[in-house]
C-alpha positions as CSV (number, residue, x, y, z in Angstrom):
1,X,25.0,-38.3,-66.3
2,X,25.5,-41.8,-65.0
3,X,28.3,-43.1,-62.3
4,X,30.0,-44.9,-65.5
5,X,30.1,-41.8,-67.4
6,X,31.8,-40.1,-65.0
7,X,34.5,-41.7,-65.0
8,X,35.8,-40.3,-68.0
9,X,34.5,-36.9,-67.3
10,X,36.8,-35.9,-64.7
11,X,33.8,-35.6,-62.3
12,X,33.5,-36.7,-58.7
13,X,31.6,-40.1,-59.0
14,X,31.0,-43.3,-57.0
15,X,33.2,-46.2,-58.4
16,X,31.5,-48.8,-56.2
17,X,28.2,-47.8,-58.8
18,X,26.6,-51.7,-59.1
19,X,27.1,-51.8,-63.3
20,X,30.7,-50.3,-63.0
21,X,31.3,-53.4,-60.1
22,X,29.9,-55.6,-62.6
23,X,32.1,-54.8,-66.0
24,X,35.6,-54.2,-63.4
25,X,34.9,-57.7,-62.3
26,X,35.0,-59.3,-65.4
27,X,38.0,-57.2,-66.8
28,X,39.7,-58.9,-63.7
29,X,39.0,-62.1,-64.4
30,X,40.6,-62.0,-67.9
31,X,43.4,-60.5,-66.0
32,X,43.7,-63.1,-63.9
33,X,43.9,-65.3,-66.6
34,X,46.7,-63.3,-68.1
35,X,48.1,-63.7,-64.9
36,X,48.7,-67.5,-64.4
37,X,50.1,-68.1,-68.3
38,X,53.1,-70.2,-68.8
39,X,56.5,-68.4,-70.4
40,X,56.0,-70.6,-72.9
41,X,52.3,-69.5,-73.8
42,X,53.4,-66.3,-75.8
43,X,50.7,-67.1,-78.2
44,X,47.8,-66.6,-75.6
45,X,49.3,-63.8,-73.0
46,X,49.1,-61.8,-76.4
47,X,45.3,-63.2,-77.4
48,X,44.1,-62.1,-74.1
49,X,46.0,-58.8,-74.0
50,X,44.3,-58.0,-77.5
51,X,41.2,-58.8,-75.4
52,X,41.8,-57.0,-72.1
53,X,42.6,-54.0,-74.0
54,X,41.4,-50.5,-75.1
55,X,43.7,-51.1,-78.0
56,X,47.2,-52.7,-78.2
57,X,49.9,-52.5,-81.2
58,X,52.1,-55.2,-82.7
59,X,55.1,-56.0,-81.1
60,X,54.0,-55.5,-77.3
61,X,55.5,-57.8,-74.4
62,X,54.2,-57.6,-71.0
63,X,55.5,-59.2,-68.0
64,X,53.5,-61.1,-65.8
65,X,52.2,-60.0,-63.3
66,X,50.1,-56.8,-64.8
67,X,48.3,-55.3,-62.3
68,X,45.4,-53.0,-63.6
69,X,42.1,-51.6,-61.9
70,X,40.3,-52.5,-65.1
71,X,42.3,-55.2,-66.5
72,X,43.5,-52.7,-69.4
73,X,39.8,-52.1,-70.4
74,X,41.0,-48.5,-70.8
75,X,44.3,-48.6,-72.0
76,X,45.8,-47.5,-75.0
77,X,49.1,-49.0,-76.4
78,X,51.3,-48.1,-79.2
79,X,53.8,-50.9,-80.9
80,X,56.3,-52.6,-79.4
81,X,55.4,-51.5,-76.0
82,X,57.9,-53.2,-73.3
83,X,56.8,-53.3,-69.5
84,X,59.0,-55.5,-66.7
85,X,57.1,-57.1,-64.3
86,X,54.5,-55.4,-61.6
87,X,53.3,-52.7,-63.6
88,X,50.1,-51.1,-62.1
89,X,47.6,-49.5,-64.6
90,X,45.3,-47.4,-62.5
91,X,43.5,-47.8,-65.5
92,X,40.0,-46.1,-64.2
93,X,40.1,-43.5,-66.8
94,X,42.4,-43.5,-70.2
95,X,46.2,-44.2,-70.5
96,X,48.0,-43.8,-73.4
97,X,51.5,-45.1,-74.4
98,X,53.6,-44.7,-77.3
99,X,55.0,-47.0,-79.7
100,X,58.4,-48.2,-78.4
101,X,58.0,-46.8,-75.1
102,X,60.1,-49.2,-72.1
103,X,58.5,-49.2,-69.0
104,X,60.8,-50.5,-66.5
105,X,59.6,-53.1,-63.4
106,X,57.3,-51.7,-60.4
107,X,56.0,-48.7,-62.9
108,X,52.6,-47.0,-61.7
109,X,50.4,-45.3,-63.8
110,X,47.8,-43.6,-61.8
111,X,44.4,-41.8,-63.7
112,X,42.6,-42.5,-60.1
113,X,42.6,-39.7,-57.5
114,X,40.4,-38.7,-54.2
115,X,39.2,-35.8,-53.3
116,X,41.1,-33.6,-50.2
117,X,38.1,-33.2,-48.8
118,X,37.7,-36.3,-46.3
119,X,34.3,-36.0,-45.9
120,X,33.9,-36.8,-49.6
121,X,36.2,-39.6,-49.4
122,X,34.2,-41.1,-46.7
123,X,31.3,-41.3,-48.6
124,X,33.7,-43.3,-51.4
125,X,34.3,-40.3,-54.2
126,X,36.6,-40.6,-57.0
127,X,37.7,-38.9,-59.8
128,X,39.8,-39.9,-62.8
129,X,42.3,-38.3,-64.9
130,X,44.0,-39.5,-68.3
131,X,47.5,-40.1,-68.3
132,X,49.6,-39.8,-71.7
133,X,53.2,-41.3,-72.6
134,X,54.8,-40.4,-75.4
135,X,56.3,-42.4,-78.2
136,X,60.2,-43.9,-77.5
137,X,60.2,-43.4,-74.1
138,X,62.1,-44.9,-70.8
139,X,60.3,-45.2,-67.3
140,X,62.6,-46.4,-65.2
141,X,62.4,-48.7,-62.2
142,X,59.7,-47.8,-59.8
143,X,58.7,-44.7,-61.5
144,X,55.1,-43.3,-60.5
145,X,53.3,-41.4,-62.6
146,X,50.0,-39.4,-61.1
147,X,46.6,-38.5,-62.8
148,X,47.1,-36.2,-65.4
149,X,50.2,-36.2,-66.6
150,X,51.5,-36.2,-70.2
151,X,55.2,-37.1,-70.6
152,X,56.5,-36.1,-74.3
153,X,58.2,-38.3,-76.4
154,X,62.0,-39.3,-76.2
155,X,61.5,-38.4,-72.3
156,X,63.4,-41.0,-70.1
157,X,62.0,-40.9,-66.6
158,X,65.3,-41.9,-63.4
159,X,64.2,-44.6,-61.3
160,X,61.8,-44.1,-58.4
161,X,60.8,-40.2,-60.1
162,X,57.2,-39.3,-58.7
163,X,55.8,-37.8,-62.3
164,X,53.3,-35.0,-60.2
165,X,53.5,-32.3,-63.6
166,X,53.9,-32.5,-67.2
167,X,57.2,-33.4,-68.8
168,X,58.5,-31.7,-72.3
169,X,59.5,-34.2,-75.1
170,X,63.3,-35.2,-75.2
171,X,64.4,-34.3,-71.7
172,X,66.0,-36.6,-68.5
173,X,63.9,-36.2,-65.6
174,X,64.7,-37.5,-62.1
175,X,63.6,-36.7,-58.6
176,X,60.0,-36.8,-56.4
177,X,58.7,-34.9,-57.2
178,X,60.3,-35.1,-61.1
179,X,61.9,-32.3,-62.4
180,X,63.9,-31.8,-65.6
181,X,67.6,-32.4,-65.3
182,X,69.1,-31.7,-68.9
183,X,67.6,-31.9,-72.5
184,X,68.6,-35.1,-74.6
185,X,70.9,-34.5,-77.1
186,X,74.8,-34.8,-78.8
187,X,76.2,-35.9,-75.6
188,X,73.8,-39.4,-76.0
189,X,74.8,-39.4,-78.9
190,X,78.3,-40.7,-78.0
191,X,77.6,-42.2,-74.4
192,X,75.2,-44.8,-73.5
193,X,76.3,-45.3,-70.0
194,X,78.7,-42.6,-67.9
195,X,82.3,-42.7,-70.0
196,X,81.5,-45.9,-71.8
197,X,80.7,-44.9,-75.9
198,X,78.5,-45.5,-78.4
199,X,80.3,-48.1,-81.4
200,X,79.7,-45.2,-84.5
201,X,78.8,-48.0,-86.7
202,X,75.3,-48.5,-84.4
203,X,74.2,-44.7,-85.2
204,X,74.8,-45.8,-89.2
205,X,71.3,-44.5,-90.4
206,X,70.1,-42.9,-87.5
């Protein structure tokens, strides 16, 4: 099995591998790119995200800057995907978001880890581990999310949660490391924000 190959496999491997070097580098340089658009150029930040990426739906907005190991070469996004500015992709191995997931600014989303062993990190060994969002979720500020993890759908993450384990579908999770606070349900239903309600006529239909 080769160095590249590894890096989906979960295996230890060496990421500074000659070929890898080679195809990171010019997934960074389309990033870059994306990087240094106008506001204005909507039209080509979402050309060169179509390019940069594993696959992307319709209906995503990113906000420069995007920070990403592999300028999104391995990302997977849903629809109307929503990230704030600064979020990192460790994107060594596979991420996966849902369709109208919000990811809020500073977000990490980690796949890359090190062994314990710091012999083996010495000699430069790294493995990678796919991360999974689910569909409608929040992340909020600052949330980090390590390799691994699979966060169900619905889930909204509190700002600055550490995400070390999985998280069920349709829960609010807060804390470092995150744990589950309450289940989603009725009581959202009627509150958006501490006392202050939902109008009914915005849950017509839903």
């Amino acid at each position: 099995m080769t160095e590249k190959e590894k890096m989906h496999s979960g295996d230890l491997y060496l990421p500074d591998d000659p070929d890898i070097v080679a195809e990171q580098t010019a997934c960074l340089d389309r990033l870059y790119d994306f990087n240094q658009t106008r506001p204005t150029e909507g039209e080509k930040r979402a050309a060169l995200l179509r390019q940069m990426f594993a696959e992307i739906g319709e209906g995503c907005y990113i906000e420069p800057p995007l920070h990403a190991n592999f300028g999104g070469k391995h990302v997977h996004f849903g629809s109307h995907v929503y990230a704030n500015f600064n979020l990192t992709l460790v994107d060594d191995t596979h991420i996966y978001v849902g369709d109208y997931t919000m990811l809020a600014p500073n977000v990490i989303l980690a796949t890359a880890g090190h062994p314990l062993l710091g012999a083996l990190r010495q000699r430069n060994y790294q493995y990678n581990m796919p991360v999974r969002i689910g569909r409608n979720c929040w992340l909020g500020a600052g949330v980090i999310v390590l390799p691994g993890v699979t966060i169900g759908g619905n889930t909204v993450v509190g700002a600055g949660s550490v995400v070390t384990k999985d998280l069920p579908a349709n829960v609010l999770a807060v804390g470092s490391p995150a744990r589950v606070l309450r289940p989603l349900g009725e009581h959202e239903r009627a509150f958006y924000y501490k006392d202050r309600r939902i109008d009914p006529a915005l849950l017509e239909g839903i």
